[in-house]
N, C-alpha and C positions, 0 to 999 in steps of 0.2 A: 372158213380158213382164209388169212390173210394171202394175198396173193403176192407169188416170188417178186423181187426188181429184177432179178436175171436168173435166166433159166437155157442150160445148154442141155442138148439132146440127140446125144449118138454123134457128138463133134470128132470126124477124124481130120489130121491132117499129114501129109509125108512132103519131105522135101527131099526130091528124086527117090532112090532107092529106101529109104529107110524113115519109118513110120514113125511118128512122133508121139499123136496121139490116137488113138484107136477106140472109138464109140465111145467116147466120154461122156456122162451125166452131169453135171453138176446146177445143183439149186442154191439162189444167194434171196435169204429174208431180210428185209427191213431189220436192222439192229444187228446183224452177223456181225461177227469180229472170227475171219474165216483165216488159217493157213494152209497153203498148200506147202508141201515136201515133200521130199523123196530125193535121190541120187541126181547129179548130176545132168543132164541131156534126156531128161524123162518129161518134158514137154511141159515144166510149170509158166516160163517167161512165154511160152504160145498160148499158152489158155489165157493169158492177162492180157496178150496183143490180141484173142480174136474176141472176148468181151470188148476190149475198147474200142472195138471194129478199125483196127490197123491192120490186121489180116484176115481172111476172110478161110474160112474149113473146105476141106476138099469136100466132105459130108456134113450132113446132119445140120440143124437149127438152133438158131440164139433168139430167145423171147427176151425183151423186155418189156417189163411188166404186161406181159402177155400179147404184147405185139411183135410179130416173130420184123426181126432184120432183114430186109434184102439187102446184098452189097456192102460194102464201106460207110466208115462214121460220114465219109463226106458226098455219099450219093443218099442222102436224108437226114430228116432233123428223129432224134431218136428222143422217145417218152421220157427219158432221164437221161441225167447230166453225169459222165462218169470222168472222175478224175484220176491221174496217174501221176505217182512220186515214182520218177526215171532210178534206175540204180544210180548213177552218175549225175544226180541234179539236174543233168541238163540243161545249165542257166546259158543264156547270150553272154559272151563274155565280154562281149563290145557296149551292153547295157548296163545300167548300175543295177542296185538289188533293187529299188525301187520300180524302174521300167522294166525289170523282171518279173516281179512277181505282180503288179498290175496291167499286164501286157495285156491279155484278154479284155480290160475294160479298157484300156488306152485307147486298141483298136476296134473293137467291137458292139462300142457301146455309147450311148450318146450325155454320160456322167460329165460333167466340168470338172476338168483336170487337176484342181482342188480338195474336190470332192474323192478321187477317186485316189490321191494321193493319204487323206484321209484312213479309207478304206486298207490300204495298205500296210499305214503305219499301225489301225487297230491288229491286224495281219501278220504283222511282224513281232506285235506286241503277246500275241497269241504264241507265237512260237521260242518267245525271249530273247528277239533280235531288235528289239526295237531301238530306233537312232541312228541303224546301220542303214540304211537306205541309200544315202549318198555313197557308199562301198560299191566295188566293183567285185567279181565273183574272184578275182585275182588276191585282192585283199582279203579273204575268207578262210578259212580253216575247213578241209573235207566234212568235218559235223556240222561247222555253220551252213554250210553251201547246203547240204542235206536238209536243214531246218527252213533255209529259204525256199527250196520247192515244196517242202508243207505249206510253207505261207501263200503263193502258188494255187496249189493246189486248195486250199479249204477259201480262196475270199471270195465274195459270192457279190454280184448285184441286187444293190437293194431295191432297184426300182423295175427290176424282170426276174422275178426268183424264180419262175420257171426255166430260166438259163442257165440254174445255178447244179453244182453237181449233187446228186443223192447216193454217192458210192466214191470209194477211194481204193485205187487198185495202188499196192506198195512194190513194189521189184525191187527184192534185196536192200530195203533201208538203212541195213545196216553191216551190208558189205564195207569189209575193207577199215571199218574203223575200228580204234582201242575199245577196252572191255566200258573203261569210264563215259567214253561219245558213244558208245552202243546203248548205254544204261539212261542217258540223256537223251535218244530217239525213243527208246519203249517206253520211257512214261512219259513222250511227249503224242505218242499215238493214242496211250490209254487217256489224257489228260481230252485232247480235242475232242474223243468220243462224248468225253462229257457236256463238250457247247452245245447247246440246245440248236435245233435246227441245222447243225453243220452234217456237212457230207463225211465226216470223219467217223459218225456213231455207227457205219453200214462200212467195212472193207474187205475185202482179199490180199493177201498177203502174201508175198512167196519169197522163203526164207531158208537157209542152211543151221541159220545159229542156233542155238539151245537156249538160250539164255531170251531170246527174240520169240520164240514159240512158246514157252509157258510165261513172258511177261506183258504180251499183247494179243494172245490167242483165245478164244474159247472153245472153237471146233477147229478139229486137222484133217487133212484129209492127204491120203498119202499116194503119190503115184510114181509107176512102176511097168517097164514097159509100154508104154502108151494107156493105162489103162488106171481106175482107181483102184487099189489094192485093199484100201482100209480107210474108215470114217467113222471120228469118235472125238471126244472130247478130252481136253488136255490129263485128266486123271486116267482115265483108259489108256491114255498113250503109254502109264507109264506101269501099267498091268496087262494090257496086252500082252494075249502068247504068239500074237503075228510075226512070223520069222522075218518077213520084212522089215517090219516095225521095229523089231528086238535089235535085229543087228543094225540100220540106220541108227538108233539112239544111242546104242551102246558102243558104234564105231570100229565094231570088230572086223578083222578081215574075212573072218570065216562068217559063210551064212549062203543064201540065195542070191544076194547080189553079188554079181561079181567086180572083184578088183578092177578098177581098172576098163570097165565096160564101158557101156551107154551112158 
């Protein structure tokens, strides 16, 4: 059996009084294309900052690739490269898109500036920005700025590909935009899975929309009160008798979640 890239086990965590998440499992294989969901404050944007080791579990162990984490991404170099598209881009706004989305090799790396500008522009060409480099994140439209931390996020060193990411964590990619920039993020997730060797074929994904879970998902996994509720594949999602399940997709008021809660 191929062994997990990431593997959490019994992950709790609470900030002060109230539990987030509570002995979580969750395993991620080589090729996943994973959503998480569920309500609201039910701990999906914590399980994606305590993989990318930005915060660390009151409980329980994070393996990668079977080497468990001690501490923070920055008290160790970890066995794989895990990348994150921010809800919000996250770009420098005082950078153009170009010393944006090559920032990691600008400063991390010993590429000639050339070179690395190159790498970029293939980068942005990937994500069908390309030309816009000299642009600043002010000049952008909320879908382009989104398409630039994919770019971001998938360029990779070619001269230390052990540096490069093997996982792509999404937070809300598609918060906040129209139906048409939503539809131009999901098949720009499903398209990079397709580059050979990219960090894009391996992610997690933690999403509200409907439209974002059946066009870039192939397993879900649902949580609910700190805990997993339910794990299936997008067709199950939508035959499940999970009272959960049933009322999240169908947005009813009535059900086991309450209005208005967690």
């Amino acid at each position: 059996m191929t062994q997990p890239l990431i593997q959490l086990k019994g992950i709790s965590k609470a900030f002060g009084d109230k539990v987030i998440l509570n002995r979580v499992d969750l395993t991620i294989c080589k090729g996943d294309a994973l959503a998480v969901i569920g309500p609201s404050g039910t701990g999906k944007s914590t399980i994606l900052r305590i993989i990318a080791g930005l915060l660390e579990p009151d409980e329980g162990e994070v393996y990668l690739k079977g080497e468990r984490r001690q501490g923070l991404i920055e008290d160790g170099k970890d066995p794989i490269g895990i990348g994150m598209v921010f809800q919000q881009a996250a770009l420098f706004d005082s950078l153009t898109v170009d010393e944006n989305v090559g920032f990691r090799l600008y400063q991390n790396s010993k590429l000639p500036r050339d070179k690395i500008r190159k790498l970029v522009e293939d980068s942005l060409d990937r994500v069908g920005l390309g030309g816009t480099g000299k642009l600043y994140p002010s000049e952008l439209s909320g879908g382009m700025r989104k398409r630039v931390s994919f770019a971001r996020a998938i360029i990779a060193n070619p001269d230390n590909l052990a540096s490069n990411p093997e996982v792509l964590l999404y937070d809300e990619p598609t918060a906040g935009l129209d139906p048409i920039a939503s539809t131009v993020i999901e098949d720009l997730v499903r398209q990079l899975r397709c580059v050979e060797n990219s960090a894009a074929q391996t992610y997690l994904m933690v999403t509200h929309q409907d439209s974002t879970i059946r066009r870039t998902a192939d397993r879900i996994i649902f949580l609910h009160d700190g805990k997993v509720q339910w794990d299936g594949n997008v067709e199950e999602f939508d035959s499940t008798d999970n009272p959960l399940v049933r009322q999240f997709r169908t947005g009813s008021t009535s059900g086991p979640i309450q209005v208005g809660g967690n």
